[in-house]
C-alpha atoms as a printed R data frame, in Angstrom:
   type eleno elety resid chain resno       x       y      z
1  ATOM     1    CA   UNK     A     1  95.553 134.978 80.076
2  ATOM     2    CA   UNK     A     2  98.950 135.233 78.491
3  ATOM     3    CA   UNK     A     3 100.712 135.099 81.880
4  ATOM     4    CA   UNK     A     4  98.717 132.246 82.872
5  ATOM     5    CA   UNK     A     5  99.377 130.251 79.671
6  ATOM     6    CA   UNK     A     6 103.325 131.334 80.156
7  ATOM     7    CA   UNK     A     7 103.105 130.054 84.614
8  ATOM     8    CA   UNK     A     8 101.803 126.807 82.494
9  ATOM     9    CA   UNK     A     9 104.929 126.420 80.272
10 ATOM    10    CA   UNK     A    10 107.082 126.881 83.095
11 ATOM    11    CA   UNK     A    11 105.592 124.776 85.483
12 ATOM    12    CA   UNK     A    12 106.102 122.287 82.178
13 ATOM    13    CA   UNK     A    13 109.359 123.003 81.924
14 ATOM    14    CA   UNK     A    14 110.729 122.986 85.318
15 ATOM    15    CA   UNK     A    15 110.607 119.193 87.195
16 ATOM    16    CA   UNK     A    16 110.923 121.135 90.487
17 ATOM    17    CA   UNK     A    17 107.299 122.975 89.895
18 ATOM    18    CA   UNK     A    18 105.905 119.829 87.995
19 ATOM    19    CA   UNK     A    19 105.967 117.552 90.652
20 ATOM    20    CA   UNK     A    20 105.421 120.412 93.770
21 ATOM    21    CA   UNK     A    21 102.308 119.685 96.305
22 ATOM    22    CA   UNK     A    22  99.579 121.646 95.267
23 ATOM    23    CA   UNK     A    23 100.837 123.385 98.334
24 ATOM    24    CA   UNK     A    24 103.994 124.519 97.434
25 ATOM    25    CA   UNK     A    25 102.931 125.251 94.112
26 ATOM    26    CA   UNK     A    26 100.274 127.778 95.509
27 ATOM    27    CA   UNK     A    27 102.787 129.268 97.048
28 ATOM    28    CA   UNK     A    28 104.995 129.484 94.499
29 ATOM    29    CA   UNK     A    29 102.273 131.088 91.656
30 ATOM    30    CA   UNK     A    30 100.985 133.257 94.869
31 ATOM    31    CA   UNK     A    31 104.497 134.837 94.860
32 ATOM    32    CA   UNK     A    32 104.824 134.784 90.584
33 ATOM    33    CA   UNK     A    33 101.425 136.283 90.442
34 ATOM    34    CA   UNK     A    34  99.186 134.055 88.905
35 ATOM    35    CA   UNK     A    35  95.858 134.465 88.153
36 ATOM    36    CA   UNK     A    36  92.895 133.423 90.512
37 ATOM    37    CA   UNK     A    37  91.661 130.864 88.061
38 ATOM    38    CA   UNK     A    38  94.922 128.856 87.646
39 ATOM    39    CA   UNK     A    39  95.537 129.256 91.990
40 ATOM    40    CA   UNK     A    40  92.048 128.012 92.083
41 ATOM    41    CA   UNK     A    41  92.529 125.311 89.761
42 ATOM    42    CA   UNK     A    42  96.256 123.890 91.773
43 ATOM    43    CA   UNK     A    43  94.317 124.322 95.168
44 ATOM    44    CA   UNK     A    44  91.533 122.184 93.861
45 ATOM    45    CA   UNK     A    45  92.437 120.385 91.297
46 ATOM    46    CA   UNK     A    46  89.399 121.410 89.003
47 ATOM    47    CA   UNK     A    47  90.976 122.134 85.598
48 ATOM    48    CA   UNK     A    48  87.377 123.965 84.749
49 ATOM    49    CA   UNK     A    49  88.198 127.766 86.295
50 ATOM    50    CA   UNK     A    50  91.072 127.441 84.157
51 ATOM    51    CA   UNK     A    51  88.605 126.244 81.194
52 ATOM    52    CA   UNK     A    52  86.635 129.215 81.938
53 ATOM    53    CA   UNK     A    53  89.782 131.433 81.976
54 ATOM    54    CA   UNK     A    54  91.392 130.264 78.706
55 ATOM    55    CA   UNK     A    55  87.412 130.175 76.897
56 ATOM    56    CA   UNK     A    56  87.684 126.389 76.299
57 ATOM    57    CA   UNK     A    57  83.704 125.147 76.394
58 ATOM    58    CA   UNK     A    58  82.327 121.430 75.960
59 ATOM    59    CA   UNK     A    59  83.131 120.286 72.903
60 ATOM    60    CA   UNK     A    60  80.264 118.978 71.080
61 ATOM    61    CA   UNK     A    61  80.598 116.972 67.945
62 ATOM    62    CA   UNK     A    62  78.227 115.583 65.381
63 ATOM    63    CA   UNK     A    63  80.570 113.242 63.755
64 ATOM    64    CA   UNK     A    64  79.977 109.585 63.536
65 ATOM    65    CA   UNK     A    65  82.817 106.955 64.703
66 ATOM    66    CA   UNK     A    66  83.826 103.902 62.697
67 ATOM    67    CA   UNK     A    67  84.165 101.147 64.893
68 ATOM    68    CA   UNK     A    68  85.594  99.061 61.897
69 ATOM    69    CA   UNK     A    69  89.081  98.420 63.356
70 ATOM    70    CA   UNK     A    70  91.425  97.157 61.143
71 ATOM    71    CA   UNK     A    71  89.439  96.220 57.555
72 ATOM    72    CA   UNK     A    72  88.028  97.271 55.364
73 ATOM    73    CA   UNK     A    73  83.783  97.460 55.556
74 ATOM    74    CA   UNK     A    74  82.597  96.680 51.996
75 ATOM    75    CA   UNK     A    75  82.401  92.868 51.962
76 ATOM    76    CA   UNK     A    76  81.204  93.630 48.226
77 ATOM    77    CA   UNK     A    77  83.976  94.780 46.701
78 ATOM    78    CA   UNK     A    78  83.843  93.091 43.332
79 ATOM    79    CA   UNK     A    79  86.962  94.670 42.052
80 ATOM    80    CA   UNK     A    80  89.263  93.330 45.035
81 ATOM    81    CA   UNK     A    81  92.466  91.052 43.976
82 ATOM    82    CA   UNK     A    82  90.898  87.165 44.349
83 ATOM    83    CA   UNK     A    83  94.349  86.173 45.038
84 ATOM    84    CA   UNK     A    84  94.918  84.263 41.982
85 ATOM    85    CA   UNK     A    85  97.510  86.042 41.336
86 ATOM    86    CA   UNK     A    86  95.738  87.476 38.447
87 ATOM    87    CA   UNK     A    87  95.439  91.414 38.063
88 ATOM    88    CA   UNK     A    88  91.906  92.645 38.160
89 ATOM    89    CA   UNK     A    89  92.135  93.653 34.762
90 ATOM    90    CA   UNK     A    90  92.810  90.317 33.710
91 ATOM    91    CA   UNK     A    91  90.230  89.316 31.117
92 ATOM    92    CA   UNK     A    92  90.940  85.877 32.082
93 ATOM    93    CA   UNK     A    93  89.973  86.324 35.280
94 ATOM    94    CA   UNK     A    94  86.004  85.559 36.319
95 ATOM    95    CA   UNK     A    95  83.866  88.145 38.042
């Protein structure tokens, strides 16, 4: 896996490999000897036998997503700034 990971920073590194055909880049990590997985993966396109190589699996998460974009979601907020230029702790000012 190491050597694979190390073809990956190379092909990242070097414009010439980065933009190859998948061809030529066969080719090229047939003669560097690279692992089946990431040939398989250039040939075909199909990132997963490299997945499978490196031990990524899905990704499942139980995390909710705020779709609040921008503000803030408590519409009560009794202690927020009224805008009369009055601090909050203002005993002047009227809750």
């Amino acid at each position: 896996m190491s050597n694979t990971i190390e073809l990956l920073e190379a092909i990242g590194r070097d414009a010439s490999l980065r933009h190859a055909s998948a061809e030529d880049l066969s080719q090229a990590l047939t003669g560097l000897k690279a692992s089946d997985a990431l040939k398989l993966a250039v040939i075909s396109g199909d990132e997963g036998h490299l997945s499978k190589e490196l031990g990524h699996g899905d990704v499942k998460t139980t995390h909710s997503v705020n779709n609040n974009v921008g503000g803030d979601c408590d519409d009560d907020d009794d202690d927020a700034d009224d805008g009369d230029g009055k601090g909050d702790d203002d005993p002047g000012s009227a809750k």
